[in-house]
N, C-alpha and C positions, 0 to 999 in steps of 0.2 A: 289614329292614335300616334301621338309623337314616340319616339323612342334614340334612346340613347346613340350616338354615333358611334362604327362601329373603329376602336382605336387599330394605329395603322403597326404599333409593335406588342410583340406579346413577350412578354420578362417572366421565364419560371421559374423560383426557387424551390428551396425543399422545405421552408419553415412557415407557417403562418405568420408570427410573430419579425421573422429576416421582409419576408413580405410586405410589410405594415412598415419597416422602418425603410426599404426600396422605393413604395408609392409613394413616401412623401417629397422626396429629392427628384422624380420625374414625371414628366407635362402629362394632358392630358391623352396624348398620343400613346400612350401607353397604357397599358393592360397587365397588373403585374397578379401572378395566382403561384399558389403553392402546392406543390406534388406530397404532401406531406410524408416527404424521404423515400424510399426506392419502392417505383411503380412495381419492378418484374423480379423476382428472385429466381432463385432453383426449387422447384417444388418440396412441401415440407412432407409429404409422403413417402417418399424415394427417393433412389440416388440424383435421377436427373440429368448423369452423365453417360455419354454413351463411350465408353474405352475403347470400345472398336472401331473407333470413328473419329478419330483423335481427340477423344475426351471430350466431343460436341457437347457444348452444356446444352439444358432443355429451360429455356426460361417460359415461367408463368405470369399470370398476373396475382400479386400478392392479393390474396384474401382478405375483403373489405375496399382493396383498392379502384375497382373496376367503375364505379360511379364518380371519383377522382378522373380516371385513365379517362371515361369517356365526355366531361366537361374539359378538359385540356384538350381533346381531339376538335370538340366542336368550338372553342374560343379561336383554335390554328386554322382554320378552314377558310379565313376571308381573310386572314391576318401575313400583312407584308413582310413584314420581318419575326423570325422569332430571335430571341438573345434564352440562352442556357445558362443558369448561373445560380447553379449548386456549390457547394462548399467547394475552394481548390485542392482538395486530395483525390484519392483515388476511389473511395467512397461516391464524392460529389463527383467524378468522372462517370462512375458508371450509372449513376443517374441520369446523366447527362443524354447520353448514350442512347441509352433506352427509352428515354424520351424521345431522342429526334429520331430512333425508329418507328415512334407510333405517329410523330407529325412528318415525315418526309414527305413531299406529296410533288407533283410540277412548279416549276418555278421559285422551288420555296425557299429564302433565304436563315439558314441557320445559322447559328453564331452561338460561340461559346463565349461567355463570357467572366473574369474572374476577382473577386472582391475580397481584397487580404482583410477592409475592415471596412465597416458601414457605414461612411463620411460623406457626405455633400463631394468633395471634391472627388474620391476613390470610386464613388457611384457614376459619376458622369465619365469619368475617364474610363470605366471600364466598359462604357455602353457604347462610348466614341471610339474604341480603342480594340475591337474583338476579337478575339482566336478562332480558327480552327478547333475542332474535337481533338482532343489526345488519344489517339491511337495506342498508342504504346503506355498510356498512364492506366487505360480504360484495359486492357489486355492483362498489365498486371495487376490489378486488381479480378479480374478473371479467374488469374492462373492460380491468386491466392485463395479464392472462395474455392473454387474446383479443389486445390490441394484440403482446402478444412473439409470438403465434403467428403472426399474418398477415406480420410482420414475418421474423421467422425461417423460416417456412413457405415465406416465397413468393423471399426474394432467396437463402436458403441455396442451393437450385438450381442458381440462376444463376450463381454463384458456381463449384458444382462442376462447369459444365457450360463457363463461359468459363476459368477458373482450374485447380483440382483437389478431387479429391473429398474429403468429409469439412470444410471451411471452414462456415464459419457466420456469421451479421452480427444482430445485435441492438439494439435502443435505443440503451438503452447501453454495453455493450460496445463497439459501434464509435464513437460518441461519446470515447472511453477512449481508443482507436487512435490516432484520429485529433489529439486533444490530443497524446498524446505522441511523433507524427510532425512536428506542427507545432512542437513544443520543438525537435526534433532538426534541426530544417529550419534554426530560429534559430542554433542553436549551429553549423550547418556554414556560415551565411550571414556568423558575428559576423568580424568583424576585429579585433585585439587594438588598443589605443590607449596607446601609453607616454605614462606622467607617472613624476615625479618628486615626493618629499619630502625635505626636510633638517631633520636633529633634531640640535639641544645639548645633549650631556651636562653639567649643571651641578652643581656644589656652592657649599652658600652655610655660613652662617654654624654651622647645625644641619646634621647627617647624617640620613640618608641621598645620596648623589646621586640625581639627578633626569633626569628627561627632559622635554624639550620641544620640540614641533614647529616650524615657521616657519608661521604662519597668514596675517599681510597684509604685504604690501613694497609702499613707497611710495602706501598709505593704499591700497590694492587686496588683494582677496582674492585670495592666489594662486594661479597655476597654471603648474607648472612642469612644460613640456612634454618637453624637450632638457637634457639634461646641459651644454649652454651656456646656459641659463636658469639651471641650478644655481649653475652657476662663476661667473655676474653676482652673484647672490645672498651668494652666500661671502663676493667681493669688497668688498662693502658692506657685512659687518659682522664679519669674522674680527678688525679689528683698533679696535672697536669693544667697549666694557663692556657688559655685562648687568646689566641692572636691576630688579629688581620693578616692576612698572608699577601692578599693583591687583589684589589678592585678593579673591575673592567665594563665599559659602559659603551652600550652602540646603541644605534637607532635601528628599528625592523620597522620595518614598512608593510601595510597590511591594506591588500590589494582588494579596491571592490571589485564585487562579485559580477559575474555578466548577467544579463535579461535573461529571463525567462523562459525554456523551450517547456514543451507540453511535461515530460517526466521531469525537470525542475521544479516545475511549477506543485504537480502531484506530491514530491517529496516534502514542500516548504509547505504548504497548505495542511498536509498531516502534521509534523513534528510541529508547527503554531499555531494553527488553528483546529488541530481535530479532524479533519475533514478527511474520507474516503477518498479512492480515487475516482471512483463514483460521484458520488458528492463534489466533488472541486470538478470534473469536468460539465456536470449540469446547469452550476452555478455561473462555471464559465462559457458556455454554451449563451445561458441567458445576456448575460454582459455583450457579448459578441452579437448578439441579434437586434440588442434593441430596450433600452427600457425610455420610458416616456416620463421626460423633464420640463414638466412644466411645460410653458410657454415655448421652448427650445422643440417642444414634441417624442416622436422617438428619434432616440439617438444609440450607435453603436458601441459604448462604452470601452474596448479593447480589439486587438485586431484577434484573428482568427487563430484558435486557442490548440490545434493539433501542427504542433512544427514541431521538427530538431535544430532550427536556425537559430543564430546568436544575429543575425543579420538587421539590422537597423535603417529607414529608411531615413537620407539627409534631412527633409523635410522635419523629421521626429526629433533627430538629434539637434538641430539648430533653435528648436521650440524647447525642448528643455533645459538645454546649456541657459538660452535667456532667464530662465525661472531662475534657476541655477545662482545666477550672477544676483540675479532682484531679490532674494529671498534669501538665501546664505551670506550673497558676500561674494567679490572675486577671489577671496582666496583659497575657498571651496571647488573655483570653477579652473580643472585644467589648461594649459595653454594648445593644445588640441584633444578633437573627441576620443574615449579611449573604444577601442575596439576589439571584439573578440572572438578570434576565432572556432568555428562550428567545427562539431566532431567531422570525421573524414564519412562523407559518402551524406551527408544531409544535406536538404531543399534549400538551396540555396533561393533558389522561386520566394520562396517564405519571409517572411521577418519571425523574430522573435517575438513575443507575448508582450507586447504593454498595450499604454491609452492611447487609444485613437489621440485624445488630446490632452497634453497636460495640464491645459487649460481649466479640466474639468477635477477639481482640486475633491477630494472625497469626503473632507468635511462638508463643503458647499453644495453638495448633491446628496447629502445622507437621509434626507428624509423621503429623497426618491426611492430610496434601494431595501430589499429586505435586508434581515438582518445579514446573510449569511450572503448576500450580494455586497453588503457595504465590507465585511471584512475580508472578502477573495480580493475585492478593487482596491480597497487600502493595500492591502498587498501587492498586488502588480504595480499601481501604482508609486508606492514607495520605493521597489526594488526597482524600477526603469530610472527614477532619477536619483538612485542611489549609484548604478553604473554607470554614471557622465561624470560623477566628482572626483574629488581627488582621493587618493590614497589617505589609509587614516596613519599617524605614525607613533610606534611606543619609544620610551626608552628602556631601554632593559639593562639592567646592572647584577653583574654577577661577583659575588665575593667569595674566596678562599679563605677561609680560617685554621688555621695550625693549630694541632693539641699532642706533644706529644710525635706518634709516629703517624698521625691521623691526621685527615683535609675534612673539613666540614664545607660544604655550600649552601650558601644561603642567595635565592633570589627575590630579584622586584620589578615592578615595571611602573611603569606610569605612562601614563595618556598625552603627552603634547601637543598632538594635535586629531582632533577627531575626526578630519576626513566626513567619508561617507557614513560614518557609525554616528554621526550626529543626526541620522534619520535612519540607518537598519544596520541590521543586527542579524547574522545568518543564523538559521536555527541549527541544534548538532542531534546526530542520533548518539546512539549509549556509547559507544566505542569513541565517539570526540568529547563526552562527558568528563571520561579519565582520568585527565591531567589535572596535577596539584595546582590547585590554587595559588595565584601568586602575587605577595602584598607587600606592603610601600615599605623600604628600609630606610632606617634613619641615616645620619650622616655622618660615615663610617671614615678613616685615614687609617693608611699602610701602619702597619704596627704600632697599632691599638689594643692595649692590654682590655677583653673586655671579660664582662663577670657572670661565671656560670649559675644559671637559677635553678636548671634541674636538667637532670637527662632522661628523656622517654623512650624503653625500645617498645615498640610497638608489632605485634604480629598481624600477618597480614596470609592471604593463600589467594593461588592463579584462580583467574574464574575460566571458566569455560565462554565459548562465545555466545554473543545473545542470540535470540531464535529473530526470524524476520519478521518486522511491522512492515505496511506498506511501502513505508518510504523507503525503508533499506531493501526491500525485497524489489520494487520498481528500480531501486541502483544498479543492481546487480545484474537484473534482466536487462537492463539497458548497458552496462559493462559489457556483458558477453552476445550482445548482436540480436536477443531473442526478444522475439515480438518489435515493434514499434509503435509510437506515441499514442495510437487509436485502441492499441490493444489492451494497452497496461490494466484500464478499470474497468472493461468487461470480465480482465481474465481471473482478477482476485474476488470478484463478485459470483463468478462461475463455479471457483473452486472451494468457497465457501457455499451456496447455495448447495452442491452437494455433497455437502459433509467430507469433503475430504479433509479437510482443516477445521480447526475450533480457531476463535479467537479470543485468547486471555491475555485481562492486561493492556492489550492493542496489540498481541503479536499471535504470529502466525504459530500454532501448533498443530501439526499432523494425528490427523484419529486414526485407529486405527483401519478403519473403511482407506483411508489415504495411501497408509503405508501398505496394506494389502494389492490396491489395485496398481500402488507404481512400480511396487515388484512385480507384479506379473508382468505389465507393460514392458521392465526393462528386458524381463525375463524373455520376451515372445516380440517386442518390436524396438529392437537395443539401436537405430537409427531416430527414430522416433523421440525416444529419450535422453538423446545424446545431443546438451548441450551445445556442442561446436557445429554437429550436423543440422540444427535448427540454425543455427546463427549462419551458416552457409545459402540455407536454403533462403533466409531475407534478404541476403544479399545478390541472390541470381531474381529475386524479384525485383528490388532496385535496377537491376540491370536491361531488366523486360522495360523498365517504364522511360530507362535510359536508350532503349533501342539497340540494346547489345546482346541479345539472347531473345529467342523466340519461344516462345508462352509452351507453345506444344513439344519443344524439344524440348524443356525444363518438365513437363509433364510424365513424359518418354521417359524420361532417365529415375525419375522418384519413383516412378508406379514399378519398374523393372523390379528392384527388390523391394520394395511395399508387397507386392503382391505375392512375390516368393515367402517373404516373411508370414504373412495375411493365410496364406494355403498351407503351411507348419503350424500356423498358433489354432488355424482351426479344427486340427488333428492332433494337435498335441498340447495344446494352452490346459492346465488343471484347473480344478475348482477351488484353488488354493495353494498357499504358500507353504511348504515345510521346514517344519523347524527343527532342532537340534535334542527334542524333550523325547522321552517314551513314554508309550502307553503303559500304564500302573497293570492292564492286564496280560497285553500279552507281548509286551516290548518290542511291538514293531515303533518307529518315528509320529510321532503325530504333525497334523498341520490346520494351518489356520482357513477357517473355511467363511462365509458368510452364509445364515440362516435367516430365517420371518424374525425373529427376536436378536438379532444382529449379529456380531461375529463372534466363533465359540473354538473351541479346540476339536477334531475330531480325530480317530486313529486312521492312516492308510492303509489297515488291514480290513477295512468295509467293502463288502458284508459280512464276512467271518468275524469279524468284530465291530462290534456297535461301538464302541465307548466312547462318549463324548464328555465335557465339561468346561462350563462358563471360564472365563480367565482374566486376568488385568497385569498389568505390568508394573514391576516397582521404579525408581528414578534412574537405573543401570537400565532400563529395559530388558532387563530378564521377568520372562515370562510366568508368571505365577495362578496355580489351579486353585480354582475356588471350589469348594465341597458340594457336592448335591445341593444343598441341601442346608441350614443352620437351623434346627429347633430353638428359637429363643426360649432363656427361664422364664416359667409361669406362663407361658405361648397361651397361643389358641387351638382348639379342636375343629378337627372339621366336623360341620356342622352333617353334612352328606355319609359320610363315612366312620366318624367318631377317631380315626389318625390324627395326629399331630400336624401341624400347619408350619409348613418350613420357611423361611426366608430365602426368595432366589431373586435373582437381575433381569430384568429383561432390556428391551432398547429405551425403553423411559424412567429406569431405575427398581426400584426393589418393588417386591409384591410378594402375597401369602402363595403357595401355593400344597396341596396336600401332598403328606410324604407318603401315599399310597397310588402315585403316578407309575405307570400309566394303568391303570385300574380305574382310580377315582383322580378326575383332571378337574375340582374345585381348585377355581383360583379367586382370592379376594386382593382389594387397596391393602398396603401395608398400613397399619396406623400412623397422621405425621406425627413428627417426634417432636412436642412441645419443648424449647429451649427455656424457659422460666420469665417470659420476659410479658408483663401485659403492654397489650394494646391501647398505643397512644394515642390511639382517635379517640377526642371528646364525646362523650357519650355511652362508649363501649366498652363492654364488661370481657371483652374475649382477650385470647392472649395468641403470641406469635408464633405461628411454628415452622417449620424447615419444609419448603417442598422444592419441586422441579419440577422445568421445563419439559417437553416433549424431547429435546434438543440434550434434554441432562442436566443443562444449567441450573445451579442452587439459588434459589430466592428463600423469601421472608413473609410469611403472610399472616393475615388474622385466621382465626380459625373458624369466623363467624360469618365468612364472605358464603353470599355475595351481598349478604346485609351489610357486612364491612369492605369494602376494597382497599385498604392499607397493605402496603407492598414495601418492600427494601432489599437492592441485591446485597447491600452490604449487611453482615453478621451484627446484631442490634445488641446492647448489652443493658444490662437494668440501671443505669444510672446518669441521675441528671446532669446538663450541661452547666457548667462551675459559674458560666458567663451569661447566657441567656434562660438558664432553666428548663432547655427543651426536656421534653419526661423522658428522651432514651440516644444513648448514643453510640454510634457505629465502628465498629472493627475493621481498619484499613491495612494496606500494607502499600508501601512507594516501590520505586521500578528497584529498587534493591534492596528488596523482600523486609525490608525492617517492618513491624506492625504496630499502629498507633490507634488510640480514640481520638475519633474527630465529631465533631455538632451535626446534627444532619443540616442544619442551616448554612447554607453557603456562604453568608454574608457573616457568621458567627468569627470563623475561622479559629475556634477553640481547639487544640491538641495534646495529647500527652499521650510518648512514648510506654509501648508495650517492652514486655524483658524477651 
């Protein structure tokens, strides 16, 4: 029986699909198979670590893996060369690793080898070109899992055993928590501050009219606090001429943006496309592995998607600048490439995130890609050859107008040349929304008498700051040193899956489960929680992988007070947070506790005193007690006992339950609360009524399901669309709270503002 020759190198990666895009760029001498991602972990049972031992991890074989582990052992056995060539991070290091522990054998040549992106050329160079194992890359990644496990191993516990089960506390994850509990703290803390602006509509001698502010009265910068601050202001120049006082006009230059690191990329892929950081690192993942073009085959669409590098390889930059000059124009294309420097302490090893090739233009490959692949690569894409161009540049003209004892300013700008903006556009989170709009002025000259149309004061009040979406929340995390490029989308994914967070809107708000478990946290491991102390502790990782710090002395020094803290919180950590309220009976403090039906008020005087009660908070976050109890008018009876049937909360929303508890523990559904609106499925005689999620979240449903499945999260109201006739249409609100009717039809685009 014939049988295949057996090939003389063997090439591991970690992906099936990185695999597939591998074999096609090499001969037949090769043998290329996928580990699919790390063979050995630390057992999911236990700690795994042994502390007295210098933190010896216990690696196993990951569960499921062992028919993997032993096809790669018998491919390595007759095989002359192996090449290793896992991701280049610290992830793909320890895979690496653990691999050429279970192929190490006599004579056996190992090779590490490392592929920034999946190209014909970067594939052969890396195979003719190969490393050593990183010792010190594979160590800190080590010291970091060892650190999440003592971490996660030892307070998870305590957690399920003061709180409830199933919680969890991390690095950073609760770092994350706790950020966006202490936003939410601000925003319940803010108080709003009225001021006041007044603007003249003018026209002068040229058209358009204009606008202009009131900038300084009686040679002071204003500040108009009171609508009788306004009416002073009027007074002093309603019957007063406007004048051009002095025109001033410069050029601002408006610098493109750099390439792409991984938490860039996170941030722009939300605030434009929607996308998780989840979601954009999977999408990106696929791009980077390989999708299959036609005739061309697989190909690696983007280089490798987890850097902090702005770093560019010559090869990249002198293929795009080309397109650059043939597609734009030379006067788009700078007279050298522009460069960008990477934050301090980033991989410089790495490139930044673009195309393998510019060549591969994304209109001309879109029918390769899913959808949600063609708009992350139109992205990268666009943004790589947005930072080779030139500068886009405004004019900006600013005018002073005299009334009186008062300066009005009025500004404009205009576009002269558009640079990189004539292919991207940075996206802004709320906080760069802000700023007034700024439109084209006619053609003004020094003392020009012009003619007032009206004066508007207008009132206005401070907002509070906004609560964190991902992008801005992945800013900040990366601002202050905590976590790094891998971590970002598992850690908001983490912190949402358990309920520490809601998300409304697209932003991050703290539940109460949130705000309970990062008090305790800070309360019993204030190292842990602290900001700076994480962002320290990433940087003595960096340092391990730099060969400056040794994994078990960084181990030594964190476990010293971890475990003095870790030995106090488990003698002393409460089953809750107290608060500042008394008990209505016997006025000791109450605090916040978590029960089977989620978190309740109870008094600290237990067991001498029971008294508990459900609670919710109003927009200050003061804490408000909800009654036993509510007998609706006209209620129902229990059927078991003949009592009244009360309305009470539980963790999935309201239900009956009898007000002769604990006696008689009948509990029924509350009735849902028909909103008046019928159901606009064809066919169907039911109408829509308000329910919820497990989660709490308010939907829209028939009341005839599961013969109807019409659903709507947004609030439905009885009447037809003006434009298409839809039979119902929905109650919105925009990121600053205003609320409108809009078409449920996307493509309708019908609206009309609410009061």
């Amino acid at each position: 029986m014939r049988t295949e020759p057996m090939a003389e190198n063997l090439l591991i990666v970690e992906s099936p699909t990185k695999a597939r895009t591998i074999k096609k760029y090499l001969g037949s001498d090769f043998k290329v198979m996928s580990s699919m991602g790390h063979i050995k972990d630390l057992p999911a049972n236990r700690l795994g670590v042994d502390i007295a031992k210098d933190f010896k991890p216990e690696y196993v074989t990951i569960k499921g893996k062992a028919k993997i582990q032993r096809q790669i052992k018998e491919a390595g056995k007759d095989t002359k060369t192996i090449y290793l060539a896992p991701d280049p991070d610290r992830e793909g290091e320890a895979i690496a690793w653990h691999l050429a522990g279970d192929l190490r054998g006599k004579n056996k040549n190992i090779h590490r080898v490392i592929f920034n992106e999946l190209t014909p050329r970067a594939i052969k160079e890396g195979v003719t070109s190969p490393h050593d194992l990183n010792r010190n890359r594979f160590e800190a990644q080590q010291a970091r899992r060892i650190l999440d496990r003592l971490v996660g191993y030892q307070i998870s516990p305590l957690l399920w055993r003061k709180v409830r089960q199933g919680l969890s506390a991390g690095r950073v994850q609760s770092v994350a928590v706790k950020i966006i509990c202490d936003r939410e703290r601000e925003i319940q803390a803010f108080i709003p501050q009225e001021y006041w602006s007044l603007t003249a509509y003018l026209l002068g001698e040229n058209p358009p009219a204009f606008e202009a502010t009131l900038f300084i009265l009686n040679g002071r910068k204003i500040d108009l606090r009171t609508r009788q601050d306004v009416d002073e202001a009027i007074s002093l120049v309603k019957d007063r001429p406007f004048k051009v006082k002095g025109i001033s006009c410069k050029d601002r230059i408006k610098n493109p943006p750099p390439p792409f690191s991984t938490s860039l990329l996170q941030q722009e892929a939300f605030r434009k496309l929607g996308f998780t950081a989840k979601k954009t690192m999977g999408v990106a993942q696929g791009l980077y592995e390989g999708i299959e073009l036609g005739k061309k085959g697989q190909v690696g669409l983007i280089t490798y998607m987890r850097t902090d590098s702005f770093r560019l390889a010559k090869e990249a930059i002198d293929e795009v600048r080309e397109l650059i000059a043939n597609s734009f124009g030379p006067n788009y294309l700078p007279e050298n490439p522009n460069i960008f420097r990477s934050k301090k302490g980033a991989q410089e090893a790495h490139e930044a995130i673009r195309p393998t090739s510019v060549k591969n233009n994304p209109q001309e490959i879109a029918h390769y890609l899913s959808k949600e692949q063609l708009k992350l690569y139109t992205l990268i894409w666009r943004r790589f050859v947005a930072c080779q161009m030139k500068p886009a540049i405004m004019q900006e003209t600013l005018v002073e107008i005299e009334s009186g004892p008062a300066i009005f300013r009025a500004t404009g700008s205009i576009l002269t040349f558009p640079g990189f903006t004539r292919l991207y556009e940075e996206g802004k989170d709320e906080e760069g929304k802000e700023k007034k709009d700024e439109h084209l002025l006619p053609s003004l000259r020094k003392d020009e008498i012009l003619n007032l149309k009206k004066l508007e004061p207008k009132q206005h009040s401070t907002k509070p700051p906004p609560r964190y979406t991902e992008a801005t929340l992945v800013k900040e995390l990366e601002a202050n040193g905590i976590g790094r490029p891998s971590t970002y989308a598992p850690t908001m994914a983490t912190i949402h899956n358990k309920e520490y967070v809601a998300i409304e809107r697209q932003h991050f708000k703290p539940t109460e489960l949130g705000f309970l478990v990062s008090d305790l946290l800070v309360e019993n491991f204030p190292d842990i929680l602290n900001a700076a102390f994480t962002a320290q502790m990433e940087d003595k990782l960096d340092k391990i992988e730099n060969g400056e710090l040794k994994w078990i002395d960084l181990l030594h020094e964190f476990y010293k007070t971890f475990s003095q803290d870790l030995t106090k919180a488990q003698k002393e950590m409460k089953k809750g947070i107290a608060t500042d309220m008394s008990c209505p009976q016997c006025n000791r403090h109450m605090m916040i506790k978590s029960g089977k039906n989620g978190l309740f008020l109870a008094c600290t005087g237990f067991p001498k005193c029971t008294y508990t009660a459900n609670f919710h908070r109003d927009e200050k976050g003061n804490i408000i007690i909800e009654e036993k109890g509510v007998v609706e008018q006209g209620g129902e009876q229990c059927e078991i006992c003949g009592r009244p049937m009360v309305v009470k909360r539980g963790p999935y929303g309201e239900f009956l339950g009898c007000s002769g508890y604990p006696e008689c523990k009948n509990t029924k559904p509350k009735a849902k609360k028909s909103i008046g609106v019928p159901c606009p499925e064809q066919g169907c005689n039911g109408e829509l009524v308000e329910r919820y999620t497990k989660k709490g979240k308010r939907f829209y449903a028939c009341n005839q399901y599961p013969r109807c499945h019409f659903l709507l999260w947004d609030k439905p109201v009885h009447e037809a669309c003006p434009i298409c006739n839809t039979p119902i249409l929905v109650e919105k609100r925009t990121k600053g709270s205003r609320s409108f009717l809009g078409c449920r039809k996307k493509d309708c685009g019908f609206k009309k503002d609410l009061p």
